[in-house]
N, C-alpha and C positions, 0 to 999 in steps of 0.2 A: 847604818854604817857598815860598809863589805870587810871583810877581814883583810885586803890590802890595804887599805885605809888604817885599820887597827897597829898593823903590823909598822908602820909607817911612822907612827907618832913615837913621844920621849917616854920613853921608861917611868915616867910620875904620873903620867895620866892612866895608866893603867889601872889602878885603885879605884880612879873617880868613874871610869867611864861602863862599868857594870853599875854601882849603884845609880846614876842614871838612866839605863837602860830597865832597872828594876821597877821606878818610879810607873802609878797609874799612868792611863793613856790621856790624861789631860791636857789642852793646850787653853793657855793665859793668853788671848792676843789684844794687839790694836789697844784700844782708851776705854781700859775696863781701869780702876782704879784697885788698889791690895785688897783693900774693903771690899769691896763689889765682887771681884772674881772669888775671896772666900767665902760670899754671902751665896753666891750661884754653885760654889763647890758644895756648898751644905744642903743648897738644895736638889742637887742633883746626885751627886758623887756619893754622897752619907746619908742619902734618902732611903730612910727602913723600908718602905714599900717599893721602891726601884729597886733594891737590894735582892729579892725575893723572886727575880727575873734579869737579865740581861736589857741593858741603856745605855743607847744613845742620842747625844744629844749637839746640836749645833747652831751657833748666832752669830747673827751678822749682818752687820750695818751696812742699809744700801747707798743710801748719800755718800759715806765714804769708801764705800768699795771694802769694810774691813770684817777681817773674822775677829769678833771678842770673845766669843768664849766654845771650846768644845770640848767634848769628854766621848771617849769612845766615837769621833764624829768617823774614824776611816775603819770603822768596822762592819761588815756587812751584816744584815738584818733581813729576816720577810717583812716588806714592807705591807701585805695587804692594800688596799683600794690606797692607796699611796700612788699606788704605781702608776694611777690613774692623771697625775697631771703627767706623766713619761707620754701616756697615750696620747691627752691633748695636745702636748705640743706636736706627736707627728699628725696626728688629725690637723690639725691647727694651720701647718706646715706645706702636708701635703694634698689637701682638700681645702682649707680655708672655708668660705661659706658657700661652697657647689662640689658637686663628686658625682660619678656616677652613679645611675638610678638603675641602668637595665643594660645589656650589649646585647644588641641584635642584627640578624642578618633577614634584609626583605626582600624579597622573590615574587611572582606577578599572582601566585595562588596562595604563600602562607610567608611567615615570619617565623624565623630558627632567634631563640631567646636565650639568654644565661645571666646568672646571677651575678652579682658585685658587692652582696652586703647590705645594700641600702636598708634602714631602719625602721623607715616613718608611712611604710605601706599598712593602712588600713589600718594604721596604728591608735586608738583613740586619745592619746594623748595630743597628738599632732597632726589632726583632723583638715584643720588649714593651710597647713604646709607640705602634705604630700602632693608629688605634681606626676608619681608614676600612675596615681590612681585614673586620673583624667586623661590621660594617655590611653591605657589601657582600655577604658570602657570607648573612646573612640576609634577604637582598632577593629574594623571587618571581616580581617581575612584570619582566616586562621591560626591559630600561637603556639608553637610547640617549646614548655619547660624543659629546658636540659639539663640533667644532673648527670657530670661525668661520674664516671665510676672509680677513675682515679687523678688525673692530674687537673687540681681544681677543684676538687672536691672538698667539704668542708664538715673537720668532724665535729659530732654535736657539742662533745666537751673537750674543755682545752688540758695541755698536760697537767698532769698533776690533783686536776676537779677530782671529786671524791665523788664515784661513782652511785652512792645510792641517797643523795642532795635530789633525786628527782621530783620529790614531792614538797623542797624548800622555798619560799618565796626570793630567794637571793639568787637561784641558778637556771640559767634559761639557758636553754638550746642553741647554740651556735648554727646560722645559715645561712646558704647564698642567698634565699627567698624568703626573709624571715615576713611576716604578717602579724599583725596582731601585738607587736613586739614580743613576738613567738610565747604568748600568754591569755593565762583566763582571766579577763575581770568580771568581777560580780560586785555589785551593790545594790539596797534597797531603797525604791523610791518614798518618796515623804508620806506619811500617814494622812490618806484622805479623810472626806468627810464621815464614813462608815467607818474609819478602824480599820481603813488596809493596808498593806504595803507590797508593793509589786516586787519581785528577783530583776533586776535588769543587768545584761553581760554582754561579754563580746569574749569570742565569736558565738553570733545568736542560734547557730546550729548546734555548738558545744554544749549552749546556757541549758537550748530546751530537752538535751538530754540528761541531764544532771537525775542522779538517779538518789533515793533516800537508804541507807543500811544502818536499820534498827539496833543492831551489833558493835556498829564501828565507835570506835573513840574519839578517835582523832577524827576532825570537823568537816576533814575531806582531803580525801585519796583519790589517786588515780594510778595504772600500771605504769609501769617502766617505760612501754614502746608501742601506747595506747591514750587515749583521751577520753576513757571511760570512767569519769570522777564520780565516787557517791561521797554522798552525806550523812553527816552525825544526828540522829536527833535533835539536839541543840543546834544544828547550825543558821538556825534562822533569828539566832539573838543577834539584833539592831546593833548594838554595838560592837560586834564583830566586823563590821563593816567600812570602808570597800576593802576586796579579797585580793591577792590576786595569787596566782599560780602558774608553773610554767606546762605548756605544751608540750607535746611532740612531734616532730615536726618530717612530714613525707611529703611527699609529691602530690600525694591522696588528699592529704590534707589541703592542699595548697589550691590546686584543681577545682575543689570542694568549696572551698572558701572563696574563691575567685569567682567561680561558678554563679553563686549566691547574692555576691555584691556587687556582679557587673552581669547581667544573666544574656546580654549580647556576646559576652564571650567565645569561642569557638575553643578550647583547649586542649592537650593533649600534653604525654609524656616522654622525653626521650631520654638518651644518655650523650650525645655528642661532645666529645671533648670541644672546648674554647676552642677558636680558630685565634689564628697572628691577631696581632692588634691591626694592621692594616687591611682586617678583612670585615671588621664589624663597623657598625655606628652606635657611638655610644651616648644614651638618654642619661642628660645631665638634667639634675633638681639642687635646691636651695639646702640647706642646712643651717637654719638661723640660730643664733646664741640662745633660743628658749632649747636648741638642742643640747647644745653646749651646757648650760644651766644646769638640765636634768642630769646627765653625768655627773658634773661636781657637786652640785648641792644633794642630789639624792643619792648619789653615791652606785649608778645605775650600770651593775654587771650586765643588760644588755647591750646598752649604746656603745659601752668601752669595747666591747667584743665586735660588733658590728662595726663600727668606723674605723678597727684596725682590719679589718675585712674590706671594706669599703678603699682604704688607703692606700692599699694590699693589689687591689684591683684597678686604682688609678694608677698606679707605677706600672706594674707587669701585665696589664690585662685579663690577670684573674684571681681569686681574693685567697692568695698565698700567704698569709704572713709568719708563716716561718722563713721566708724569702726577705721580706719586709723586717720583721726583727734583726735578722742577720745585716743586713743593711745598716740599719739604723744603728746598731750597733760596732760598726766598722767603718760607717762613715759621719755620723752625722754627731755622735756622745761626741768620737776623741776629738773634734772640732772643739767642743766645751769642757774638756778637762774630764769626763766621764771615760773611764774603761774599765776590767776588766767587773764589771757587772754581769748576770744572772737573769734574765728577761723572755717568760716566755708563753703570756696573755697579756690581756688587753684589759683586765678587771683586777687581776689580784687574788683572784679565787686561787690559786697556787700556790704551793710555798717553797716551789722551786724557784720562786725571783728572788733576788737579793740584791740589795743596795743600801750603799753608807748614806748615813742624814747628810754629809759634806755633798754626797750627787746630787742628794736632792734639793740641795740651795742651790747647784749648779743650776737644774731644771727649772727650779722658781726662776731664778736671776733671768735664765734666759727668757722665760716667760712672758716677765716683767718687758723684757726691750722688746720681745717680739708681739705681743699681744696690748701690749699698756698696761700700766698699774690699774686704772679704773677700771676699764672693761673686764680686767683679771679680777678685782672684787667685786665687781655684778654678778660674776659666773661662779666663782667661789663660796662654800657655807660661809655665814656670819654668825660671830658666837650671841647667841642668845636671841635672835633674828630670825636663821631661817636653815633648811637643807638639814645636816646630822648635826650641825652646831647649833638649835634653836635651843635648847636647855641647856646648854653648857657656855661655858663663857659668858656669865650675863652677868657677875658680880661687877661691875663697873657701869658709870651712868653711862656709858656709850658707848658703841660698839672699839674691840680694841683689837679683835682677833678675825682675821680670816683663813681659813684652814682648811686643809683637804684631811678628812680622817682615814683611819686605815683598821680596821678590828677582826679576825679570826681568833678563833679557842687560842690562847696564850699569844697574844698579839692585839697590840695598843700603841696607833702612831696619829700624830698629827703634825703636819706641815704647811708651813703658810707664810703669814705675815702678821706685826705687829706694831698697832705705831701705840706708844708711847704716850702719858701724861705729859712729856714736856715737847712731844710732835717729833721725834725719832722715827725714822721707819725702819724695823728690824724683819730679817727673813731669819724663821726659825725650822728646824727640823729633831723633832723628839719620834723616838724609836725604842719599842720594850718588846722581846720574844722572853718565850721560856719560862711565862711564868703558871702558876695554877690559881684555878679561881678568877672573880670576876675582874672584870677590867676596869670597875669603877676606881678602887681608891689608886690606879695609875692615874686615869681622870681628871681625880682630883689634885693629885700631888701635880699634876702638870699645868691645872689652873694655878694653886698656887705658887710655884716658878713663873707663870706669867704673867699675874698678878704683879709679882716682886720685881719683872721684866719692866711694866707696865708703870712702875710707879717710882722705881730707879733711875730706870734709863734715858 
């Protein structure tokens, strides 16, 4: 309410309209009944362990289009891996299921190349859907990689990344040319007939260096700006297995790696900036939903960083996306009621994003009409099922929750959907920063809110 507004009204309202401004941030809406909206204030508003952190929370029924219950819902918050359906939808949006794989310019003795992001190079998860690889190994002429030195260039961590995560399985290398989904895997194969068991990895030039340090604690290191991993001792306990850790990622590497697994290759290095878009040909490949999948269900800081790289590169011709954010955020939120929001990866790894649980029903909703409700729960975790929800949400005989999680040190969110014992379909957004210690009994208290969602509504 502005202070012309204030100044405007009768002399008696004057009394009333501070203590309403004093009152919590709650909003009662839509066909919540007295009963039910105190029953969700108790569990969310008077909750001893929300208490112990800042929450928010937001519901809202999609059959009728209504918000019934929020509390703190327009306050902004780090959402962590939250942010990751923002990502999908401009993936979603602007890539759909094909995007650029490679831009190149071809000449009668060699091919001048440059990156776009693409993901699923030599990727072992997505073995069958890479279509740059077989391109690639039927190329004759010579290839030269281009890594501009600056515009187009891509840094390996996004604002904000905490610079010494480099030996964390959560933080991969951001790249134009990522391979491998710019990572080590390791795992051992099944105990033969003798009692043995084999190391198998990727990349197998990486694996067969793996060195042992009788010293080390931790199971295995590698430097900063190197892929020189040793081993603990212990690292060959079976049940440590499969590993995975991130690379880093050079031109050297790439070359090396390409080298290797297409040995027709002809390669080399340059730096040429990207030319206009009307001056390349661009190798477009698939992106099937087992892409899409891995992002939400496993919650996969690489793909989110790549396909906004990747989207980055569809629009502008080269994989910008602080161009692309700025975008997105000027043209495409305030179309759905999103503005001023805080956006500035593709994972969440940052906690310089910020957005209210109300944006992110916006996001679901839009979701919802642009992608389908089903198709959005095939690709979404399911509580007690599968992705970061398989242990959670499973107090109910049937699945009741589908959710995108969000978790950093003092930071606990999940966002999704909810249908109902009596067949209600609810979009909900729950958000906790600030707090110390673990993030289970948030967890918890947010299954039971759902629960009580679940079994009320």
């Amino acid at each position: 309410m502005s202070p012309k507004l204030l100044l405007s009204l009768p002399h008696s309202l004057f009394l009333i309209i501070p203590i309403f401004l004093a009152l919590p941030q709650v909003q009662a809406q839509g066909q919540l009944s007295g009963r039910a909206n105190r029953q969700l204030q108790q569990l969310v508003e008077f909750n001893e362990v929300f208490r112990q952190g800042h929450t928010g929370f937001c519901l809202y029924e999609l059959e009728t289009e209504t918000h019934l219950f929020g509390y703190n819902a327009d306050r902004r918050f780090v959402p962590a891996s939250n942010i990751k359906l923002l990502t999908f939808l401009v993936a979603n949006r602007l890539l759909g299921h094909r995007g650029p794989a490679l831009f190149y310019q071809e000449s009668t003795d060699r091919i001048e190349a440059w990156g776009t992001g693409y993901p699923l190079a030599l990727h072992p998860a997505f073995v069958a859907y890479d279509e740059l690889g077989p391109w690639l190994s039927a190329q004759s002429k010579p290839i030269t990689l281009n890594f501009p030195a600056r515009e187009g260039s891509v840094a390996r961590y996004g604002p904000g990344w905490s610079w010494d995560d480099y030996n964390d399985a959560y933080v991969y290398e951001r790249s134009a040319f990522p391979l491998f989904g710019n990572r080590l895997y390791l795992d051992v194969s099944p105990i033969d007939a003798e009692g043995r068991q084999t190391l198998l990895g990727s990349p197998p030039t990486i694996t067969s260096a793996l060195r042992q340090n009788n010293l080390q604690e931790p199971r295995i290191l590698r430097s900063e700006f190197a892929n020189d991993f040793t081993l603990s001792p212990d690292f060959f306990d079976p049940d440590r297995f499969p590993l995975e850790r991130p690379l880093h990622i050079s031109g050297q590497l790439l070359t090396n790696e390409l080298s290797a697994a297409y040995p027709n290759l002809q390669l080399s290095i340059s730096e040429k900036p990207y030319p206009p878009n009307h001056q390349f040909t661009s190798l477009t490949a698939s992106l099937p939903d087992t892409v899409f999948r891995q992002l939400l269900q496993d919650s996969d800081n690489f793909l989110a960083e790549q396909l906004l790289l990747q989207a980055a590169a569809q629009r502008y011709g080269l994989p910008d996306t602080r161009q692309l954010t700025g975008f997105v955020k000027d043209s495409i939120l305030p179309a759905l009621g999103i503005e001023n929001i805080r956006w500035v990866d593709g994972s969440g790894l940052s906690r310089y994003n910020l957005i209210t649980p109300r944006h992110l029903l916006r996001i679901l909703q839009t979701l919802k009409t642009e992608v389908g409700l089903d198709r959005l729960l095939s690709l979404l975790p399911a509580g007690g099922k599968n992705g970061t929800l398989e242990k959670r949400f499973a107090n109910k005989p049937t699945t009741y929750v589908w959710a995108k999680t969000g978790s950093l040190s003092g930071v606990a969110c999940v966002s999704g959907f909810l249908k109902s014992r009596k067949g209600r379909w609810l979009a909900f957004s729950f958000m906790h920063n600030n707090f110390v210690g673990s993030s289970r009994p948030f967890y918890d208290e947010m299954e039971r809110t759902l629960s009580w969602c679940y079994e009320n509504l």
